[in-house]
KEDRENDO-171162 format. One record per residue: residue in three letters; x, y, z of N, C-alpha, C in turn. Coordinates in Angstrom, 3 decimals, always signed. Each point is the difference from the previous one (the first is absolute). Layout:
// KEDRENDO-171162
{node ALA; {X; Y; Z}; {X; Y; Z}; {X; Y; Z}};
...
***
This chain:
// KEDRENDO-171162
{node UNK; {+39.469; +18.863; +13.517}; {-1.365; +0.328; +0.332}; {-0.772; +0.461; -1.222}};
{node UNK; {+0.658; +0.886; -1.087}; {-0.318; +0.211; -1.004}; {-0.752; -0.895; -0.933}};
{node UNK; {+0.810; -1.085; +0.220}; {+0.375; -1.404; -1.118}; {-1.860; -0.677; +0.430}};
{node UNK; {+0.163; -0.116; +1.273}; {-1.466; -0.721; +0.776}; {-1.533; +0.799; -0.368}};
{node UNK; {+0.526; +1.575; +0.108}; {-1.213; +0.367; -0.541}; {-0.170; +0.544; -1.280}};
{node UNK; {+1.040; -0.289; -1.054}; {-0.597; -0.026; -1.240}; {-0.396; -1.275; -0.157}};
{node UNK; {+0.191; -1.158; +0.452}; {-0.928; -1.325; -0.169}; {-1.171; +0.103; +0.394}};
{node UNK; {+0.192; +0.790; +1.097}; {-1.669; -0.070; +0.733}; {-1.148; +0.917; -0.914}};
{node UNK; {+0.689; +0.723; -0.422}; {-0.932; +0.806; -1.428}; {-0.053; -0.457; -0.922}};
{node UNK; {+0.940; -1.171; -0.366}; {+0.160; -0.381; -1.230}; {-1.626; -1.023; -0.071}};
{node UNK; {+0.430; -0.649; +0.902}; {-1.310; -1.190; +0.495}; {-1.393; +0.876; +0.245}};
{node UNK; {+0.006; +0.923; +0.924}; {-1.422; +0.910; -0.177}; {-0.083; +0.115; -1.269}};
{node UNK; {+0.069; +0.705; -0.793}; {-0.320; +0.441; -1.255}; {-0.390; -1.125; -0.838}};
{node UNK; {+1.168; -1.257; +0.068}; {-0.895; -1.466; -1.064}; {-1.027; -0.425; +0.776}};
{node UNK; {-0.196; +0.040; +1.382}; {-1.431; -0.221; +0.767}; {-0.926; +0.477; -0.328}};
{node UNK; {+0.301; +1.237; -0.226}; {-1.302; +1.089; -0.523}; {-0.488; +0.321; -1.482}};
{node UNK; {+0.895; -0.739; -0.556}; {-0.126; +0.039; -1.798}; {-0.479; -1.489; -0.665}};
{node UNK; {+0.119; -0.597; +1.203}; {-0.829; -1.340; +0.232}; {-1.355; -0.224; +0.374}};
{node UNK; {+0.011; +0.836; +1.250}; {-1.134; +0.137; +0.955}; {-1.192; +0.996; -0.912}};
{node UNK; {+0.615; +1.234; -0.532}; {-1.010; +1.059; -0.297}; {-0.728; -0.785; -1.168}};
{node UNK; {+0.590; -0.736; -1.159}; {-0.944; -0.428; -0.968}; {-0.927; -1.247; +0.504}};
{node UNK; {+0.633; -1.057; +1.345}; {-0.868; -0.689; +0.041}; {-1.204; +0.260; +0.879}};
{node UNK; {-0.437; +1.342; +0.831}; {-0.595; +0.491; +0.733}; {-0.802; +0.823; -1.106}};
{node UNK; {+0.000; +0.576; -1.069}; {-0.693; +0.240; -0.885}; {-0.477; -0.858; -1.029}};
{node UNK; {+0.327; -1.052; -0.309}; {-0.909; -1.366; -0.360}; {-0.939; -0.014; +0.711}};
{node UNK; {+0.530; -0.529; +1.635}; {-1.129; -0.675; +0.853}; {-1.203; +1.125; -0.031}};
{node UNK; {+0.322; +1.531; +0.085}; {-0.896; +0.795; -0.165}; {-1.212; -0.070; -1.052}};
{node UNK; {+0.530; -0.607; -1.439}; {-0.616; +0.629; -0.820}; {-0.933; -1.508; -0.128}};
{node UNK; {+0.851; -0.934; +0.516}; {-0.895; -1.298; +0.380}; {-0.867; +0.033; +1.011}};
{node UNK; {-0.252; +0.900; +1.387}; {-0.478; -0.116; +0.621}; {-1.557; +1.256; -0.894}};
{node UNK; {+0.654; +0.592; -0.673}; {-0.776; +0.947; -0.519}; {-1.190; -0.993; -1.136}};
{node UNK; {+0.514; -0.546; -0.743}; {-0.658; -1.106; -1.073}; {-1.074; -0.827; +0.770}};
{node UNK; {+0.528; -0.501; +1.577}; {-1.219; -1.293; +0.389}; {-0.817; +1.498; +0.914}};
{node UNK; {-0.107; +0.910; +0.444}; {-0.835; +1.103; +0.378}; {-1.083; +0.069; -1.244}};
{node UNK; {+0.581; +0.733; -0.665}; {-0.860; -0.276; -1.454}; {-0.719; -1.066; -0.266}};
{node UNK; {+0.613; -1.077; -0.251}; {-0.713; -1.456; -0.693}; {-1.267; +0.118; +1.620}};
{node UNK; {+0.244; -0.269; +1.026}; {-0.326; +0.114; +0.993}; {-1.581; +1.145; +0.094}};
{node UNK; {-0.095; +0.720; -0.480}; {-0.276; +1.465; +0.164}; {-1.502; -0.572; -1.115}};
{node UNK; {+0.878; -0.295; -1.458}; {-0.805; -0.240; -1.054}; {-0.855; -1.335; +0.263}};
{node UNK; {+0.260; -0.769; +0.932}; {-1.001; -1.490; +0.325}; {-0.620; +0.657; +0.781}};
{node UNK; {+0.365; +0.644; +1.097}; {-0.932; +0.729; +0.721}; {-1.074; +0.405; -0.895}};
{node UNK; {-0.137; +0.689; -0.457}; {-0.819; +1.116; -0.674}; {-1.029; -1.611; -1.268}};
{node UNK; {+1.010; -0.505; -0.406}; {-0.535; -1.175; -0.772}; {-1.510; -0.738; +0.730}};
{node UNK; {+0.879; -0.324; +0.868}; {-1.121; -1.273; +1.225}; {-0.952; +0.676; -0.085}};
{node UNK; {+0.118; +1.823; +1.160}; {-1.723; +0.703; +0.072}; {-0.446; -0.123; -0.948}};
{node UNK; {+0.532; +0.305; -1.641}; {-0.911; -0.039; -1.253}; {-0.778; -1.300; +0.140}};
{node UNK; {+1.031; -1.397; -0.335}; {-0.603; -1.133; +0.039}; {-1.351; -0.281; +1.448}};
{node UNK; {+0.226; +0.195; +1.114}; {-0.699; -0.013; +0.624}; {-1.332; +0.428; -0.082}};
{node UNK; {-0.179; +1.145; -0.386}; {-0.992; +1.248; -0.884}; {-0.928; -1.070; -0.913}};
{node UNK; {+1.104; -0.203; -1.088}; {-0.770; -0.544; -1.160}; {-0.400; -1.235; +0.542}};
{node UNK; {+0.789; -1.400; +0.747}; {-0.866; -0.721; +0.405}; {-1.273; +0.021; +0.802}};
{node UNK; {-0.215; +0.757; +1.079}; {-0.884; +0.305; +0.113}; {-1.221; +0.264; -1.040}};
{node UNK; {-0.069; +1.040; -0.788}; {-0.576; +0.376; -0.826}; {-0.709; -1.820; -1.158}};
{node UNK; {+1.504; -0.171; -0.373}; {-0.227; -1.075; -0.475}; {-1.239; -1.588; +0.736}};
{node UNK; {+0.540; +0.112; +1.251}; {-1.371; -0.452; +0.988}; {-1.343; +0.276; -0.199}};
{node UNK; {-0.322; +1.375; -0.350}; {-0.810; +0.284; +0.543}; {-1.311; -0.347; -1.736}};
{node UNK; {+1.495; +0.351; -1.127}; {-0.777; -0.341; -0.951}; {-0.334; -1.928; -0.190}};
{node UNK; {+0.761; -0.212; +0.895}; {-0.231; -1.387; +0.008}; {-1.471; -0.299; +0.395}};
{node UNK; {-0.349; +0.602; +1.104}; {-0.785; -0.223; +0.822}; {-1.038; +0.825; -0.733}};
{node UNK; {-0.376; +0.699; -0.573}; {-1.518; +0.381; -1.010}; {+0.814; +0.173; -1.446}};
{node UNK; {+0.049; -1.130; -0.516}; {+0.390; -0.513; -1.325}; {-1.331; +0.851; -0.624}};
{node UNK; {-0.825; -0.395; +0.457}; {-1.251; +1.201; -1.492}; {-0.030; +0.904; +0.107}};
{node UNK; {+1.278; +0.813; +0.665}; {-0.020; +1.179; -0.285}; {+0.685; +0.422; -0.968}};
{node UNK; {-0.151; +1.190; -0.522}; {+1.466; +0.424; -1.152}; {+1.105; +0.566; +0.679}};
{node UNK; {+0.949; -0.343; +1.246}; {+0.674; +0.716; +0.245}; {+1.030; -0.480; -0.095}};
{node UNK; {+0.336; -0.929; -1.017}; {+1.377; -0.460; -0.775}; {+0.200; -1.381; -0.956}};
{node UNK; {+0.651; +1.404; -0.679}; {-0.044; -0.418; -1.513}; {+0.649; -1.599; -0.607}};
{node UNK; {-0.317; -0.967; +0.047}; {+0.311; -0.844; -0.718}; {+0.817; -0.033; -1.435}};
{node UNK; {+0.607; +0.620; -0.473}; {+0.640; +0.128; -1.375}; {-0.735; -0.941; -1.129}};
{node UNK; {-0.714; +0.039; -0.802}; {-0.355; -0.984; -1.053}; {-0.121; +0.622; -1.291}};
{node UNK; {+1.308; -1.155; -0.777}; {+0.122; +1.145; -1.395}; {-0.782; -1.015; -0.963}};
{node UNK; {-0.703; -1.012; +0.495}; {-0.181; -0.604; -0.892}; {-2.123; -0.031; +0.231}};
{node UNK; {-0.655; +0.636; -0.850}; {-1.378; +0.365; +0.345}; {-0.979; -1.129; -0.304}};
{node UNK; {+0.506; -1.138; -0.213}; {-0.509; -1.558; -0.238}; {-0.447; -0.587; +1.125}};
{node UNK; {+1.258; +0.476; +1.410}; {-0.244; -0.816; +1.035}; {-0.180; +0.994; +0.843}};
{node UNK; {-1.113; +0.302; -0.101}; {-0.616; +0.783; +1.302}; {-0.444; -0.548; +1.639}};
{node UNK; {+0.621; +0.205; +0.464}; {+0.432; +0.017; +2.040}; {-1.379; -0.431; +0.498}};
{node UNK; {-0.050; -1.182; +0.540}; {-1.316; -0.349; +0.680}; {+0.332; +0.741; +1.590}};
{node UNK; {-0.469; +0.054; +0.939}; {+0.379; +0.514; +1.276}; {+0.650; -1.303; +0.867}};
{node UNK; {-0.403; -1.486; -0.346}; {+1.360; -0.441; +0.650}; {+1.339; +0.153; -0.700}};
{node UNK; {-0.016; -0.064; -1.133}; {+1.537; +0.150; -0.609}; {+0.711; +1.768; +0.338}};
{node UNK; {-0.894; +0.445; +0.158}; {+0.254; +1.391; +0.341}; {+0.765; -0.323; +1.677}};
{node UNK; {-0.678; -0.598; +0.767}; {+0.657; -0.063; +1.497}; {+1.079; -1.255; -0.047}};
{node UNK; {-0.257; -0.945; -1.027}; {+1.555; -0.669; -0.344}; {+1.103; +0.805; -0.308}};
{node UNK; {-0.333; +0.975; -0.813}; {+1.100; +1.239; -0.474}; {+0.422; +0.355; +0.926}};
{node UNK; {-0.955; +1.184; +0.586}; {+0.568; +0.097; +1.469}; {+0.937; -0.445; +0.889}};
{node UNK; {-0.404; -1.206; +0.426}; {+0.280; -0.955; +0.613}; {+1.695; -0.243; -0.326}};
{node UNK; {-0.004; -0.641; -1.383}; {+1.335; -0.301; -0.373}; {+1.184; +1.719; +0.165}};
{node UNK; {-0.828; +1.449; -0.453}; {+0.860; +0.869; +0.025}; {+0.317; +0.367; +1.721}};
{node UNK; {-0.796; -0.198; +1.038}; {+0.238; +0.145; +1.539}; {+1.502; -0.642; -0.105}};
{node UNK; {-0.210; -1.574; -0.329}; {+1.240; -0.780; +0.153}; {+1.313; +0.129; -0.741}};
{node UNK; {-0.015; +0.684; -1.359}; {+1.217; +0.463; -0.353}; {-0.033; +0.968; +0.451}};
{node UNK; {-0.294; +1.043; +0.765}; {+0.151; +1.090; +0.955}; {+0.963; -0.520; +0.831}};
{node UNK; {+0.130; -1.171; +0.702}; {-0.060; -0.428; +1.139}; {+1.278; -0.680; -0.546}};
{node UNK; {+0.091; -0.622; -0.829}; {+1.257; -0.454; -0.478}; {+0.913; +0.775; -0.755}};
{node UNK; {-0.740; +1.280; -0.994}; {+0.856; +1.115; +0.124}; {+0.898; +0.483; +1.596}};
{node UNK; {-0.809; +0.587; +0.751}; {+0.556; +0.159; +1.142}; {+1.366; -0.883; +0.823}};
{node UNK; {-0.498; -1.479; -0.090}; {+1.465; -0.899; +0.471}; {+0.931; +0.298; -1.220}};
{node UNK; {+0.091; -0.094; -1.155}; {+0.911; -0.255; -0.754}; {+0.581; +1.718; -0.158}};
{node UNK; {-0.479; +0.630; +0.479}; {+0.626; +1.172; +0.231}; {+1.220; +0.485; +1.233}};
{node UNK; {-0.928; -1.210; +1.539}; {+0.107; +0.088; +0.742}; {+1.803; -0.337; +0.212}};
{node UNK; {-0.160; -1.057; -0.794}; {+1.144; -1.169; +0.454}; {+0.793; +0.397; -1.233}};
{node UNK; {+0.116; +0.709; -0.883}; {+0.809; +0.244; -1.594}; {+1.103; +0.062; +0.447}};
{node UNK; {-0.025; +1.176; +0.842}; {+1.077; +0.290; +0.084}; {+1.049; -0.413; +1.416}};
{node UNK; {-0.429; -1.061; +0.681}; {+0.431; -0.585; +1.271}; {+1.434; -0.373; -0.097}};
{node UNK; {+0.531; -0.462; +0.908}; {+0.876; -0.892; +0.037}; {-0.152; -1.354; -0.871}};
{node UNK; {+1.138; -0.954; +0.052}; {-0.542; -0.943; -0.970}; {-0.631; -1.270; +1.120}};
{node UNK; {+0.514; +0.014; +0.791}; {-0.478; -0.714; +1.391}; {-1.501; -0.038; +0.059}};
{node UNK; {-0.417; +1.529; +0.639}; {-0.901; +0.057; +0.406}; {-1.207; -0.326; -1.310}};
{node UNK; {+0.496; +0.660; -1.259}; {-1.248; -0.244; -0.739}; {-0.130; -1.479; -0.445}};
{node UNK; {+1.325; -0.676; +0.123}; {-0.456; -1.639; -0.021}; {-1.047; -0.677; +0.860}};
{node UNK; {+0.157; +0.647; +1.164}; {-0.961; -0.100; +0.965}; {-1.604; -0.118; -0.147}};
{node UNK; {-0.148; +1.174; -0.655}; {-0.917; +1.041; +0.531}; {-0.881; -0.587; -1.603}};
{node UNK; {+0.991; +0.557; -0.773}; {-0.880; -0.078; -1.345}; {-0.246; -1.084; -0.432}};
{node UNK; {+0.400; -1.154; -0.282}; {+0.005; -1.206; -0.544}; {-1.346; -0.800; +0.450}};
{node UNK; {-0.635; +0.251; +1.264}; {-1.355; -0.360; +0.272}; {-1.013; +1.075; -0.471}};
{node UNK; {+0.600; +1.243; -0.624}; {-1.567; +0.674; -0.557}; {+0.537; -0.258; -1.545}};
{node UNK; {+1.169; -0.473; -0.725}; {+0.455; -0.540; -1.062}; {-1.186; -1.640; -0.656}};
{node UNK; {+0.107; -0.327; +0.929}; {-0.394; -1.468; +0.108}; {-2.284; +0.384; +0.063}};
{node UNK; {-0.271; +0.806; +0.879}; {-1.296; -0.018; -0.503}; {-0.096; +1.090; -0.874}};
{node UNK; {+0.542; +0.612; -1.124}; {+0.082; +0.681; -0.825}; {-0.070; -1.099; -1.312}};
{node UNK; {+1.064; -0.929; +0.113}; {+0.161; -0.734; -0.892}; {-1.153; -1.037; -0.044}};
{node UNK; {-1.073; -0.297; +0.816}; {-0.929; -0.902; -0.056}; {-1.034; +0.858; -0.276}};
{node UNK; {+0.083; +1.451; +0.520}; {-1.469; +0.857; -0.301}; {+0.035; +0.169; -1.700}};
{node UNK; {+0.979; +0.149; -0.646}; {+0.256; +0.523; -1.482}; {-0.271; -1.472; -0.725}};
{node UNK; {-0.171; -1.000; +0.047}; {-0.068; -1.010; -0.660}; {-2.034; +0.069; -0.119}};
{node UNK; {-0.551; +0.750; +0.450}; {-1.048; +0.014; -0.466}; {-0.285; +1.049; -1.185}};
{node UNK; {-0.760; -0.265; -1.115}; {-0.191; +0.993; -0.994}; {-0.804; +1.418; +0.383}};
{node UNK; {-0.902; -0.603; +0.999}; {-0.643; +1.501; +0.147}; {+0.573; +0.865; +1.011}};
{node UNK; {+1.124; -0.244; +0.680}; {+1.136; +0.726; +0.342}; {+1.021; +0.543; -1.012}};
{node UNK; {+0.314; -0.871; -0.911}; {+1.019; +0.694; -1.245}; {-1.064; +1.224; -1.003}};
{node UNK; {-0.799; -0.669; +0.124}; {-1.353; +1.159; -0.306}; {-0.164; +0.841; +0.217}};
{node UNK; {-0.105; +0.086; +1.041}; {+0.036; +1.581; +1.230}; {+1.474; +0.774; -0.243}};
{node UNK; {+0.858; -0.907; +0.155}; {+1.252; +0.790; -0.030}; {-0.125; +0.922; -1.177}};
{node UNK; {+0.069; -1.167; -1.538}; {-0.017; +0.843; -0.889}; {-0.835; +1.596; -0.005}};
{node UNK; {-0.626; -0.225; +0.636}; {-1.408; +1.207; -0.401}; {+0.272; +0.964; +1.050}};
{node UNK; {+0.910; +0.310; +1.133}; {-0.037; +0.528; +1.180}; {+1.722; +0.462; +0.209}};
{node UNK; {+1.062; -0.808; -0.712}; {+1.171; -0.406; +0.199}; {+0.509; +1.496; -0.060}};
{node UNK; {-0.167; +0.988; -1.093}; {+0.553; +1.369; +0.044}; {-0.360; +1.005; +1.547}};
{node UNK; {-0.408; -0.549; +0.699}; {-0.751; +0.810; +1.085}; {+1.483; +0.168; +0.853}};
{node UNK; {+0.524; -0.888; -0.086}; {+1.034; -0.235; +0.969}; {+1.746; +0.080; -0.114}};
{node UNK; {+0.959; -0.314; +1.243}; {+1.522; +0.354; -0.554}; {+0.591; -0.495; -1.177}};
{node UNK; {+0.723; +0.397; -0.485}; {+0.198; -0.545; -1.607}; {+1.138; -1.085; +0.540}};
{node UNK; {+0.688; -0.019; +1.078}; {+0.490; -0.789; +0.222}; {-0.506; -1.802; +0.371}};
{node UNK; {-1.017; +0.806; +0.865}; {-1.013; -1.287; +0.403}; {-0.360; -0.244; -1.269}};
{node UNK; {-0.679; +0.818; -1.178}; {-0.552; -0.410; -1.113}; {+0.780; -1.081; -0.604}};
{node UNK; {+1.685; -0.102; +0.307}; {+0.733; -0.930; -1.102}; {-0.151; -1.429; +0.460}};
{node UNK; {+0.190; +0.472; +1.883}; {+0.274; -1.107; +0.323}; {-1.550; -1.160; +0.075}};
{node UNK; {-1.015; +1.007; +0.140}; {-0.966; -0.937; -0.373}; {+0.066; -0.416; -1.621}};
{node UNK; {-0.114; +0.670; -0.949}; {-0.007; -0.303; -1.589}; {+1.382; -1.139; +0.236}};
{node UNK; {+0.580; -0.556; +0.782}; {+1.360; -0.976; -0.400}; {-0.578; -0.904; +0.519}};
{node UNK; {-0.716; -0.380; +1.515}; {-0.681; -0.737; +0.728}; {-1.516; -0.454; -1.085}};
{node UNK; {-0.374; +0.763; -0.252}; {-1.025; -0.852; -1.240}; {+0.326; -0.650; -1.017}};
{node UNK; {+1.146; +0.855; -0.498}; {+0.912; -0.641; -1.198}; {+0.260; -1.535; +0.364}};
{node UNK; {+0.484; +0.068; +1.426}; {+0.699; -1.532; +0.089}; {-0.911; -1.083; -0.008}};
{node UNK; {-1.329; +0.322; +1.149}; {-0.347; -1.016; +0.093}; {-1.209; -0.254; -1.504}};
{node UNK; {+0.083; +0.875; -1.181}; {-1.051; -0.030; -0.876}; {+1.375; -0.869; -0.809}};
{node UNK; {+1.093; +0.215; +0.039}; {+1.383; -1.149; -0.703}; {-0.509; -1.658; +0.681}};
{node UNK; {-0.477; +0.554; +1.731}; {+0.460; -2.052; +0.555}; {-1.507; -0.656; -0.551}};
{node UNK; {-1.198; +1.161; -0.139}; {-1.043; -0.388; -0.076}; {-0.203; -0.823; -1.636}};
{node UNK; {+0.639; +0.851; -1.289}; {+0.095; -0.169; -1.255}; {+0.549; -1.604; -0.095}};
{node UNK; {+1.447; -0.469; +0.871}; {+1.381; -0.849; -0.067}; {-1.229; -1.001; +0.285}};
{node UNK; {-0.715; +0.281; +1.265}; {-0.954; -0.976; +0.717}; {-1.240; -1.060; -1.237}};
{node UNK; {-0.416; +1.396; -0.671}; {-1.459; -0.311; -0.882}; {+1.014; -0.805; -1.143}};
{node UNK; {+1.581; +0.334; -0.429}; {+0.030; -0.788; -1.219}; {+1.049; -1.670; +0.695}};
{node UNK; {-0.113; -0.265; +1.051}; {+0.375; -0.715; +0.922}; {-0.962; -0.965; -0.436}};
{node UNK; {-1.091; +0.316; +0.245}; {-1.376; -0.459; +0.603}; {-0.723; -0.636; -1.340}};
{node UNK; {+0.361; +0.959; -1.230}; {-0.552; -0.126; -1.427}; {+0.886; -1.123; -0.707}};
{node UNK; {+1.174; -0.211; +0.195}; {+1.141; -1.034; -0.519}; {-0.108; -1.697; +1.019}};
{node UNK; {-1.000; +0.102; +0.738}; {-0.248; -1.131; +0.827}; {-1.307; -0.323; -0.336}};
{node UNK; {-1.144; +0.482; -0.654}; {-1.091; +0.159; -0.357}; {-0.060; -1.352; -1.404}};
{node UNK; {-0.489; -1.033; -0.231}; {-0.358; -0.420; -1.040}; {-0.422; +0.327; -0.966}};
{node UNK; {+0.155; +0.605; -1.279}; {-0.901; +0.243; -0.423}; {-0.552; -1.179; -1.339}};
{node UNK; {-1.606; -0.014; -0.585}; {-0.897; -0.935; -0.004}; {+1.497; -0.392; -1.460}};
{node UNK; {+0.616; +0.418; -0.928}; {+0.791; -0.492; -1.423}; {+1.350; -0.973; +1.141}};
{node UNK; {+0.069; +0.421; +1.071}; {+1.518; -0.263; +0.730}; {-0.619; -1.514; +0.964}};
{node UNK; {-1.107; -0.156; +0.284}; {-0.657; -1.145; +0.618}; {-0.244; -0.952; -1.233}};
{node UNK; {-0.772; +0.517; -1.160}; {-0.171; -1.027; -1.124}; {+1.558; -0.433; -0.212}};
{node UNK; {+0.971; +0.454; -0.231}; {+0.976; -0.051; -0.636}; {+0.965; -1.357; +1.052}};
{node UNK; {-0.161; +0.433; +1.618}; {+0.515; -0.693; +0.485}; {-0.973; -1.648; +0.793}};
{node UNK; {-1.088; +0.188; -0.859}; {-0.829; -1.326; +0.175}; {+0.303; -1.013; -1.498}};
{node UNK; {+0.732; +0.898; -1.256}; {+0.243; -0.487; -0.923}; {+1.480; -0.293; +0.226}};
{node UNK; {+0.516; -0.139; +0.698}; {+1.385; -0.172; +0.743}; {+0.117; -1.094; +0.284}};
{node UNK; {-0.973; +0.081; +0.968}; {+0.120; -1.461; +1.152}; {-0.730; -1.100; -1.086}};
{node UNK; {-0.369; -0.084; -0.846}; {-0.537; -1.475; -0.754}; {+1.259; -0.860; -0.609}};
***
């Protein structure tokens, strides 16, 4: 009888020297997504706040109630380029926000989810007066979002460059037409 219940203690005790550290993981994991949890909370109302706000300067652009950044005193802000500014910073708000949203997801779900605000991200940035805006506005925001947009311009300003010397090597030019009309005789 002895023999049975020093096994039976033997086994409690590796149960519990098993059990106690992995019940304090799950704790300190359940403690981490509270937090992360806690801190989007508190994130969104901000964002919410400022979009709003951001609306509203949308909506009376002649007013002064937000600042356009311009370090360069050559090109001074007509009031539509002022509500283009705008305009473009609402929407990296807005794409700040998803790429925040989904960062840290599953890999499933953000295949899902993200790859269609990926895709009009990647067609909105192929315009200059969007890479424009970014530049001039880009510190406002997560430094994380900051990379991943600065990599997303990077690329498509690489397919756009590959494209123009694509385009320039198919181009005749007037010494390469004489040359190949002095060919054909």
């Amino acid at each position: 009888m002895d023999g049975v219940k020093d096994v039976a203690q033997i086994i409690y005790y590796i149960t519990l020297s098993i059990a106690g550290p992995l019940a304090l993981i799950e704790f300190f994991r359940a403690r981490n997504a509270d937090r992360r949890a806690n801190e989007y909370k508190i994130y969104d109302e901000l964002n919410n706040r400022f979009f709003e706000y951001q609306k509203i300067a949308l909506e009376y652009y002649d007013l002064d109630i937000l600042d356009v950044p311009n370090n360069d005193p050559s090109l001074a802000f007509d009031k539509k380029r002022k509500q283009e500014m705008v305009a473009h910073s609402i929407l990296f708000s807005l794409f700040e926000r998803a790429f925040l949203m989904f960062y840290q997801q599953e890999d499933q779900f953000r295949l899902r989810q993200w790859s269609g605000w990926k895709h009009f991200l990647s067609d909105f940035i192929r315009r200059e007066a969007v890479r424009s805006a970014w530049r001039l506005c880009r510190e406002t925001y997560d430094t994380d979002f900051q990379k991943f947009m600065d990599t997303k311009i990077a690329e498509v300003q690489a397919v756009e460059s590959a494209q123009e010397g694509a385009m320039s090597l198919k181009k005749p030019t007037p010494a390469s037409h004489i040359t190949g009309q002095l060919l054909d005789k």
